[in-house]
Every structure is written in structure tokens, then in C-alpha cells.
C-alpha positions in Angstrom: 153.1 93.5 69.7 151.1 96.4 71.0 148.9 96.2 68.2 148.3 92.3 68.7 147.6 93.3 72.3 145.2 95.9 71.5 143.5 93.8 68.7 143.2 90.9 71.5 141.2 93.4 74.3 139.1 93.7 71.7 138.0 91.2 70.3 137.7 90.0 74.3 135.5 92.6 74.6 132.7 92.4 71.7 132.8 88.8 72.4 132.3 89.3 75.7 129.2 91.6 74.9 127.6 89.1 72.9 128.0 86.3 74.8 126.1 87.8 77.5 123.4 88.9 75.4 123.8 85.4 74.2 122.1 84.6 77.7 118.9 86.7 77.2 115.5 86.5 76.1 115.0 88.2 72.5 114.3 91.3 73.2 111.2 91.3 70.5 109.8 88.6 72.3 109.1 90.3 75.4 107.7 93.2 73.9 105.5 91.4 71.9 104.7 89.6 75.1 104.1 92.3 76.9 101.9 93.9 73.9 99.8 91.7 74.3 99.3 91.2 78.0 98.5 95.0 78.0 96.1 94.6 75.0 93.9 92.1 77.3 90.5 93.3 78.8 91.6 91.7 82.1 93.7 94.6 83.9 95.8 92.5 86.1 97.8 90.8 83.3 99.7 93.2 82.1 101.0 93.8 85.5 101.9 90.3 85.8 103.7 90.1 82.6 105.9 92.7 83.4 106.5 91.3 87.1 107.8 88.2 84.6 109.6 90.0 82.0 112.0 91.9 84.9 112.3 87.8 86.4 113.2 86.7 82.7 115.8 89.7 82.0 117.0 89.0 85.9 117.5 85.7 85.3 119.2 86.0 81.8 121.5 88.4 83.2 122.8 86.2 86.2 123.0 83.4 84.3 125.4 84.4 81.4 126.6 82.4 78.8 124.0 79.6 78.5 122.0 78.9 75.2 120.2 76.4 76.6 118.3 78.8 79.2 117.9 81.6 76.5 116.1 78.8 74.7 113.9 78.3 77.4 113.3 81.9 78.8 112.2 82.4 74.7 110.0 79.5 74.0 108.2 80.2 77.7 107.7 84.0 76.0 106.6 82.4 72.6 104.0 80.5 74.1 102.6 82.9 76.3 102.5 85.4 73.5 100.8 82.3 71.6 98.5 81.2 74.0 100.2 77.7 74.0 100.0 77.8 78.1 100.8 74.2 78.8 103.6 74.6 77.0 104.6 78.1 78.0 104.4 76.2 81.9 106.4 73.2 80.5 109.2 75.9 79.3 109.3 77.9 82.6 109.0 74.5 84.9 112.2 73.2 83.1 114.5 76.4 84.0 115.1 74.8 87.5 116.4 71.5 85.7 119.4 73.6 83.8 122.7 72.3 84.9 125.6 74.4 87.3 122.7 77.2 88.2 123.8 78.6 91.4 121.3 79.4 94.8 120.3 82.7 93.4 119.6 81.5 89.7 117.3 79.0 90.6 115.4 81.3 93.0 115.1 83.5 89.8 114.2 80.2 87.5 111.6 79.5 90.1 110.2 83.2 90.8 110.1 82.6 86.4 108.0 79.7 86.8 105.5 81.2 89.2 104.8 84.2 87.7 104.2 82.2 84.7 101.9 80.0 86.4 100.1 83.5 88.0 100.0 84.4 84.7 97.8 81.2 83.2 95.6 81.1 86.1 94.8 84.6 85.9 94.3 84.6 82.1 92.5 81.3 81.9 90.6 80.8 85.1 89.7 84.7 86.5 86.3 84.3 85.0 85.5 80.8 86.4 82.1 80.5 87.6 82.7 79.8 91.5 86.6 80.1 91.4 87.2 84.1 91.8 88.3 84.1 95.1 90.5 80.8 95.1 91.6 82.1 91.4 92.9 85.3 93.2 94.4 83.4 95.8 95.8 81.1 93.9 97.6 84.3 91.8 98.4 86.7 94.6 100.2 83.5 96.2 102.5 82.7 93.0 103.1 86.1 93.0 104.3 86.7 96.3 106.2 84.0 96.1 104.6 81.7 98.7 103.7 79.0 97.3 102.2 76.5 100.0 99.3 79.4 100.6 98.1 78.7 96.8 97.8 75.2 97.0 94.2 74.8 98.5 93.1 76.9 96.0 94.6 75.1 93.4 93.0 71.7 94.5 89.4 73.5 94.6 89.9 75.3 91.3 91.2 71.7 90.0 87.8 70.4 91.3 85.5 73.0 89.9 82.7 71.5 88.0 82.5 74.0 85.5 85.8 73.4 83.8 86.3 73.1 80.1 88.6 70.7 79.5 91.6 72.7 78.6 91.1 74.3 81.6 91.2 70.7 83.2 94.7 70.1 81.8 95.6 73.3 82.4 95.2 73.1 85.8 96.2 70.0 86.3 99.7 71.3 85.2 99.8 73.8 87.5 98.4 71.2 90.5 100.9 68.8 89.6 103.9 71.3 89.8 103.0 73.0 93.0 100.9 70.0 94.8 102.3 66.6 93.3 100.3 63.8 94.3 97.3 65.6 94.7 95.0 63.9 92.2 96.1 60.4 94.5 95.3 62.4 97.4 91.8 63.0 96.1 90.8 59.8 94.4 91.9 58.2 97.8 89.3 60.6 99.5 86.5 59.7 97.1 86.7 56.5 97.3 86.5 56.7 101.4 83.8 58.5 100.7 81.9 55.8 99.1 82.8 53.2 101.7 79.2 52.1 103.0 79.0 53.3 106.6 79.4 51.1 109.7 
């Protein structure tokens, strides 16, 4: 019976173990993530990246047992490290949807997704003719976690006329996460603008 017992604890335990690495991101992903963050000529995102990464681990480690969110917190990392940032914002916008998260998990899940989004604007938009100081507004923001301070730069960076179009739909992903309606919002303004004067 002793034996039984003891055979029990332990297969308790190494389950236990893996299970809860079961919850976080592959390990080789976020090195290769952060590889190549560091790699870039632009200074700031390798800082970034690992501001993410220590979200990512955070969050994988509060979470526990959940494949679905170690699915997530992996393909956001994949596409990052593949330069697939729509979808890499897609990934990290979803975490907030997983069911049963608690207060504190979906303050991590959300801190995810705007460190990501720091991430893509800095990458993608930091050398946008015009943009550099609503780009770095925009970042520090998303970083800081204060959201509402980024979104006038967002809707200026949206309207730059210099944008490829990638960028467009790049942005426009970020826009519509942190300032839905904001395209309606603008096309209801331009077409005031039109309106012949009285």
C-alpha cells in the first residue's frame, strides 16, 4: 500500500510539472523572438520584446493548465519572429477572449496585447516620414500601460499620407483595437467638411 501511495505522489507530481509547463510559451520561441528583436538596427525593440516576453511567461504562469492560451501566447511569438504582424496582433488581441481568466490574468492578457502593439508600431512606423513623435507616443503609451494617451496619435499616424499600404492595415488594426469606431468618426468629419458653407 505504501508503495501504491508513494508511486501515486509521484506520478501527481511529474504531471503536475508538465501540466504547468503545458501553460507556457515554447521556450525556443521566445528566444528566437528575442534574437531577433536584438538583431534589429532600431535599439528600442529589443527592449520591448523583453518587456513582452516577462508579460508572456507572466501570463503562462498564472494561467496554468490551458492549451488554448499556450497556443496563442506561441503563434503571437511566431508571428512576431515572422514578421506576420497583423496576425501576431490578431493572436495577442484574442488572449482577453479565453474563457474562466480571472482579474489579474486578463490584466496580463491585455499588458500581452499592448506590448505587442508597442512592438509593431515601433518596428513598422518609427521611421514614418512625419509620425516620429506620435509614433513615440503612441509606443511609450502602450507601454506604460495607458492606453487612452495613445489614441490621438494613433488616429494621426492612421491618417499620415505617406503610408504604404501594409502600414494602412497595419494600423488600422491597431486603431480599431484601441479606438473602435474611429474610421466612422473621421469619414463623418470629412464629409462635414465638404458641406458648402452657409
Amino acid at each position: 500500500m505504501k508503495k501504491l501511495f508513494v508511486f501515486l505522489a509521484t506520478v501527481a507530481v511529474v504531471c503536475g510539472v508538465n501540466q504547468t509547463a503545458c501553460a507556457q510559451a515554447d521556450a525556443g520561441l521566445i528566444t528566437k523572438f528575442l534574437n531577433t528583436a536584438k538583431a534589429a538596427s532600431d535599439g528600442q525593440l529589443g527592449g520591448i520584446a523583453s518587456e513582452l516576453t516577462g508579460k508572456v511567461q507572466a501570463l503562462g504562469a498564472a494561467i496554468g493548465v490551458n492549451d488554448a492560451v499556450k497556443s496563442t501566447l506561441d503563434n503571437t511569438l511566431k508571428s512576431l519572429t515572422g514578421g506576420k504582424d497583423v496576425a501576431a496582433l490578431t493572436s495577442a488581441f484574442d488572449l482577453v477572449k479565453a474563457a474562466k481568466l480571472t482579474p489579474d490574468q486578463i490584466g496580463l492578457a491585455k499588458q500581452v496585447g499592448n506590448l505587442a502593439s508597442a512592438y509593431v508600431v515601433q518596428k513598422n512606423f518609427a521611421t514614418l516620414e512625419g509620425a516620429e513623435g506620435d509614433v513615440s507616443t503612441i509606443v511609450k503609451s502602450l507601454r506604460d500601460g495607458k492606453v487612452a494617451a495613445a489614441v490621438p496619435a494613433l488616429k494621426n499616424v492612421a491618417g499620415n499620407t505617406h503610408l504604404s499600404d501594409g502600414q494602412k492595415k497595419l494600423i488600422k488594426t491597431v486603431a480599431d483595437k484601441y479606438a473602435p469606431g474611429w474610421e466612422k468618426a473621421k469619414g463623418a468629419l470629412d464629409a462635414i467638411k465638404k458641406l458648402p458653407s452657409f
